[in-house]
One Martini backbone bead per residue (centre of mass of N, CA, C, O) as a GRO file, in nm:
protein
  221
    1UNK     BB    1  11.272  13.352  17.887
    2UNK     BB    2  11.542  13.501  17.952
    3UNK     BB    3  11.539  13.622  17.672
    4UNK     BB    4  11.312  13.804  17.683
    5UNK     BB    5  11.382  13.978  17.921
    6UNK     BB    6  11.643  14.082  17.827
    7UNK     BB    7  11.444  14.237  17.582
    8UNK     BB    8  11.304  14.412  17.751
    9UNK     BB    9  11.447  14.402  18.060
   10UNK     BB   10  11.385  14.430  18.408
   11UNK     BB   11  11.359  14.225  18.646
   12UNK     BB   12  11.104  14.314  18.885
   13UNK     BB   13  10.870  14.228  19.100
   14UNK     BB   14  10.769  14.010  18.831
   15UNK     BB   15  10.851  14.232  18.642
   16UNK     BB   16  10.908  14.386  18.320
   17UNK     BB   17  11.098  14.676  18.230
   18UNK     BB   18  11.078  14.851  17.972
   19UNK     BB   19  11.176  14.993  17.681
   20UNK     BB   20  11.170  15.259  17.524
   21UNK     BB   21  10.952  15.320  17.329
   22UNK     BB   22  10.808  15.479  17.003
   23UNK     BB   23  10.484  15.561  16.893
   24UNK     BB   24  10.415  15.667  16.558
   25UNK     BB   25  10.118  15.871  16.520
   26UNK     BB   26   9.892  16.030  16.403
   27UNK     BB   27   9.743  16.317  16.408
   28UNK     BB   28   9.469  16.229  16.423
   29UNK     BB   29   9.544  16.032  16.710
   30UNK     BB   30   9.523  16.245  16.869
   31UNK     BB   31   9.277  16.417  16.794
   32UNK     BB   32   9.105  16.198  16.918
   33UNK     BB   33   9.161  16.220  17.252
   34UNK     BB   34   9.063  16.439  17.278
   35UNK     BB   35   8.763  16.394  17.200
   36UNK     BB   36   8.747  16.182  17.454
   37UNK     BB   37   8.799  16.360  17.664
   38UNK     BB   38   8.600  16.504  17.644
   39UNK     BB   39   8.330  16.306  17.648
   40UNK     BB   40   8.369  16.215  17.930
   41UNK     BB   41   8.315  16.471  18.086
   42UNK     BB   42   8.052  16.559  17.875
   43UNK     BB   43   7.911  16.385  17.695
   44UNK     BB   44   7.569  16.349  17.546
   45UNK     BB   45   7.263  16.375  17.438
   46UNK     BB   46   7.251  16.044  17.484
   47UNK     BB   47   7.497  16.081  17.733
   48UNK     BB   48   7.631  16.055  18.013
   49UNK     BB   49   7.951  16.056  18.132
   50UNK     BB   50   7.916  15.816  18.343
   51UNK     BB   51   7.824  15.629  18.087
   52UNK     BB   52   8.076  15.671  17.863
   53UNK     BB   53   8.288  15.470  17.847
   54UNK     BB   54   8.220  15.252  18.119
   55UNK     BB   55   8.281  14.902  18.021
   56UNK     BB   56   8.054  14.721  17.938
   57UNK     BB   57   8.160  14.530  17.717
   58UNK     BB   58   8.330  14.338  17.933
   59UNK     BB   59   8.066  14.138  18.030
   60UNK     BB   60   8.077  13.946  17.745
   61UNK     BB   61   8.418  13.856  17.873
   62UNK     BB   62   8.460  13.735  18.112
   63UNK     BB   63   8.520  13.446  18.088
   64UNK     BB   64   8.728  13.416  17.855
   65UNK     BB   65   8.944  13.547  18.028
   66UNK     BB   66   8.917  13.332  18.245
   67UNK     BB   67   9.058  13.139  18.070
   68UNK     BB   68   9.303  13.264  17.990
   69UNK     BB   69   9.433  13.272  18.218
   70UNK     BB   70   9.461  13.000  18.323
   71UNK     BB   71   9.588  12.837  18.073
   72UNK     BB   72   9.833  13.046  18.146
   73UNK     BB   73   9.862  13.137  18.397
   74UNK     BB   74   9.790  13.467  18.506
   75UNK     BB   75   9.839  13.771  18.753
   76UNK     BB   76   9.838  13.971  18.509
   77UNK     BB   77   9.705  14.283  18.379
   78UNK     BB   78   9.608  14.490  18.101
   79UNK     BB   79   9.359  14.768  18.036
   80UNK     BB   80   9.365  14.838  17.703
   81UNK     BB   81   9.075  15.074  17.712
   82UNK     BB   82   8.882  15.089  17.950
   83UNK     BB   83   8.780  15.332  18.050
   84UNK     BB   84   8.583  15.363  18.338
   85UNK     BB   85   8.597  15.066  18.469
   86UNK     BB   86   8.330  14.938  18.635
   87UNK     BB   87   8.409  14.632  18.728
   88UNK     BB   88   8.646  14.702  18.922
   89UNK     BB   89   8.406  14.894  19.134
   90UNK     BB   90   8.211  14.639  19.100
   91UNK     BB   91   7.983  14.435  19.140
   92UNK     BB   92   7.943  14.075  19.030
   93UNK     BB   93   7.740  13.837  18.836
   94UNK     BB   94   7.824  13.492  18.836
   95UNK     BB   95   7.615  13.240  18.839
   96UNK     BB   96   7.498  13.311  19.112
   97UNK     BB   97   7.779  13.496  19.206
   98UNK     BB   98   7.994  13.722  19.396
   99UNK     BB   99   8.180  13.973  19.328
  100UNK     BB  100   8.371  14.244  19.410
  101UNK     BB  101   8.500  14.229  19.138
  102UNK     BB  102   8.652  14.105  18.854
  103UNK     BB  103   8.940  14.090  19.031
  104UNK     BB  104   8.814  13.800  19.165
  105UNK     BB  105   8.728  13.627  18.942
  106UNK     BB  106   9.030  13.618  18.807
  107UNK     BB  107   9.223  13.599  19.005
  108UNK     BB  108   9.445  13.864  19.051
  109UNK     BB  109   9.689  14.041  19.157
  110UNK     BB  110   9.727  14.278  18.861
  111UNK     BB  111   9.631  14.604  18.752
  112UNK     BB  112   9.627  14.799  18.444
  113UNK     BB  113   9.482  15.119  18.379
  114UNK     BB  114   9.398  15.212  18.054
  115UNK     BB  115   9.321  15.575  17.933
  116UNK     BB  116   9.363  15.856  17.731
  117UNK     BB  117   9.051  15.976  17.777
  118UNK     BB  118   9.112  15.915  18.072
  119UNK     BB  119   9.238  16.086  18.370
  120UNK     BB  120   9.253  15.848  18.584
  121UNK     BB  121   9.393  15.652  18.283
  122UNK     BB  122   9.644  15.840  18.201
  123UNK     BB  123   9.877  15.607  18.290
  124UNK     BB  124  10.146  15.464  18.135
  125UNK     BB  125  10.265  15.149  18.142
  126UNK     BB  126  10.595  15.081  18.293
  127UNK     BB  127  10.532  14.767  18.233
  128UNK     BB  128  10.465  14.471  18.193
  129UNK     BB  129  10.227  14.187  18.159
  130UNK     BB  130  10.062  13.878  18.115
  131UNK     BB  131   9.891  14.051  18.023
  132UNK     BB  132   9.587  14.250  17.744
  133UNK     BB  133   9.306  14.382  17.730
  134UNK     BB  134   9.105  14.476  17.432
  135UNK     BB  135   8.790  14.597  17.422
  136UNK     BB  136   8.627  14.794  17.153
  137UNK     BB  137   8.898  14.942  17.013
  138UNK     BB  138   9.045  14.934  16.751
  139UNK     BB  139   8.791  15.060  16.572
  140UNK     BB  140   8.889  15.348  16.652
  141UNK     BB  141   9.091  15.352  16.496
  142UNK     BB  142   9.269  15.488  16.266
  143UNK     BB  143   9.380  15.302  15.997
  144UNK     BB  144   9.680  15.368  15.987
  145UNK     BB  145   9.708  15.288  16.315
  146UNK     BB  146   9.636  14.990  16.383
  147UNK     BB  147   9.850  14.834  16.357
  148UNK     BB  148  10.050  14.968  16.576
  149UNK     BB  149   9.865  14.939  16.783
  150UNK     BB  150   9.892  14.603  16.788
  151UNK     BB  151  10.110  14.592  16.868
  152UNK     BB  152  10.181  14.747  17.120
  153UNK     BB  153  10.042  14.553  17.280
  154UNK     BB  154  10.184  14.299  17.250
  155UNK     BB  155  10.460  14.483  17.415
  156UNK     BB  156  10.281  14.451  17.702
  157UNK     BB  157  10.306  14.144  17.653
  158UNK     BB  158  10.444  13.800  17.827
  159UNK     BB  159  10.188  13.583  17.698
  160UNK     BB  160   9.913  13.787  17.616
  161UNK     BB  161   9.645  13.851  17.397
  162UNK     BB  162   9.330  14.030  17.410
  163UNK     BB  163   9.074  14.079  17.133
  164UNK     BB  164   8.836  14.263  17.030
  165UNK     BB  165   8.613  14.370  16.747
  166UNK     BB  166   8.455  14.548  16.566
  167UNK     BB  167   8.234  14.497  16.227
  168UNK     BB  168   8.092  14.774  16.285
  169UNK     BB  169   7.838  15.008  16.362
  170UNK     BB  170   7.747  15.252  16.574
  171UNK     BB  171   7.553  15.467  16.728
  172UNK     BB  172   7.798  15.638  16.768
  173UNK     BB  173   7.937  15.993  16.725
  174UNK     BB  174   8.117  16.243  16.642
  175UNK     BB  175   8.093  16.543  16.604
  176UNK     BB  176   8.189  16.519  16.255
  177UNK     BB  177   7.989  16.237  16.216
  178UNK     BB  178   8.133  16.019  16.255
  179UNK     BB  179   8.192  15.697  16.335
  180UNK     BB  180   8.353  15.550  16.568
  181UNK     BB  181   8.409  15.358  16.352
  182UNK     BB  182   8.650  15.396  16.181
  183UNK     BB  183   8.739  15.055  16.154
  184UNK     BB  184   8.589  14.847  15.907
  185UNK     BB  185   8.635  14.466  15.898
  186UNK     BB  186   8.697  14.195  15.841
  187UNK     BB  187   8.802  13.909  15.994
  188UNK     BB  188   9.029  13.832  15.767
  189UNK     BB  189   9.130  14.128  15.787
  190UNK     BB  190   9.282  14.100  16.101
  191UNK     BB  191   9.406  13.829  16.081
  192UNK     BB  192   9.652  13.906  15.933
  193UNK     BB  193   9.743  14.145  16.062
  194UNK     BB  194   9.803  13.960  16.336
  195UNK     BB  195  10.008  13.749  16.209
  196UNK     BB  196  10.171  13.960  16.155
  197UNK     BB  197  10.243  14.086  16.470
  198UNK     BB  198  10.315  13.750  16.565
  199UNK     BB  199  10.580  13.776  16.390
  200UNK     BB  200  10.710  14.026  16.621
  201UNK     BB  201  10.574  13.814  16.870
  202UNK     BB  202  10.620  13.489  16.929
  203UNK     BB  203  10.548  13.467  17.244
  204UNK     BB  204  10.261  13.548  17.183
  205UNK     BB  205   9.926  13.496  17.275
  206UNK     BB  206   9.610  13.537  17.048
  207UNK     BB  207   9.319  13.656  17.132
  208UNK     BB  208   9.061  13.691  16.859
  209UNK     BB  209   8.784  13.882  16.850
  210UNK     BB  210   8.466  13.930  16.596
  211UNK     BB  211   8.235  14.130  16.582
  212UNK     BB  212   7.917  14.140  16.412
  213UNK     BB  213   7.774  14.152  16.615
  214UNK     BB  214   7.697  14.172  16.957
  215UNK     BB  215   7.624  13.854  16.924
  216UNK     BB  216   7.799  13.777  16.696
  217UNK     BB  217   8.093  13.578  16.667
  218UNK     BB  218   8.464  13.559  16.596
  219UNK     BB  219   8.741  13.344  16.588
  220UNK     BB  220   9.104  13.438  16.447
  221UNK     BB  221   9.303  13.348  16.718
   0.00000   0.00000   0.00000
């Protein structure tokens, strides 16, 4: 552990304070996070502001990643990619019971929500924490760019790192008429990939679930 730490940073106030890493993205996945910021802003004809990109999808792994804290013993997380994070600011109920809002139900001291399309989240997380979850963010990823995305999210976790990843097309399209799930691989290729990145932090545990459909889910590490 202390050699981690070492390799990380300085540890102050329990959390570990990173070396400036630069994750260097394609033209593309910029020209994204803008398209991403409008559509924020201003929603579509299908979908108001309000309600777009609003962390709904999250509501499917309470459970799953209440587990994954419990195990790993956990009491931060980062969700990267969180969109307006609507479960941190309103009641949940879960089994027929009340939490003020889902970092009650998961029993956590610190969240640090991140995502660079929400202007109200778009300050970039300045340390590690003990987990990353990040729920149906990186098949948003254009291809050239998704290994580097799933480093990086490793890169922020001192535990573990939880990752959704849908293997299907979406409903929604940008405006370019592409559909927003730019990159959709079988959870086999998936696997591959977590594996290469699982050997470049290996002190990190991956829980990796990959959707086939909305209901029916494959877990690949």
């Amino acid at each position: 552990m202390e050699e981690m730490r070492q390799h990380a940073g300085l540890q102050k106030n329990n959390f570990i304070y990173k070396n400036t890493v630069t994750y260097n993205y394609s033209k593309e996945y910029e020209r994204l996070k803008n398209i991403y910021k409008k559509l924020h802003k201003e929603g579509t004809s299908l979908e108001s502001a309000e309600n777009i990109f609003d962390g709904k999808s999250l509501k499917f792994f309470f459970k799953a990643i209440k587990q994954v804290i419990t195990i790993t013993n956990s009491k931060s997380i980062i969700d990267f990619g969180c969109g307006k994070a609507k479960y941190y600011f309103e009641e949940v109920l879960i089994e027929n019971k009340k939490y003020n809002n889902i970092q009650s139900y998961w029993d956590i001291d610190n969240i640090t929500l991140y995502d660079p399309g929400y202007r109200k989240f778009q300050t970039y997380p300045n340390k590690t924490l003990d987990g990353v979850i990040c729920v149906d963010v990186v098949e948003h990823i254009p291809e050239e760019d998704v290994e580097k995305f799933i480093e990086e999210i490793f890169s922020l976790a001192t535990k573990f790192v939880f990752i959704v990843i849908a293997c299907y097309p979406a409903k929604k399209y940008l405006p370019d008429g592409r559909n927003v799930h730019l990159t959709i691989k079988q959870p086999e290729e998936w696997q591959r990939i977590i594996s290469k990145v699982k050997k470049i932090h290996p002190t990190i545990n991956p829980f990796v679930i990959c959707s086939e459909t909305r209901k029916k889910f494959v877990t690949v590490s």
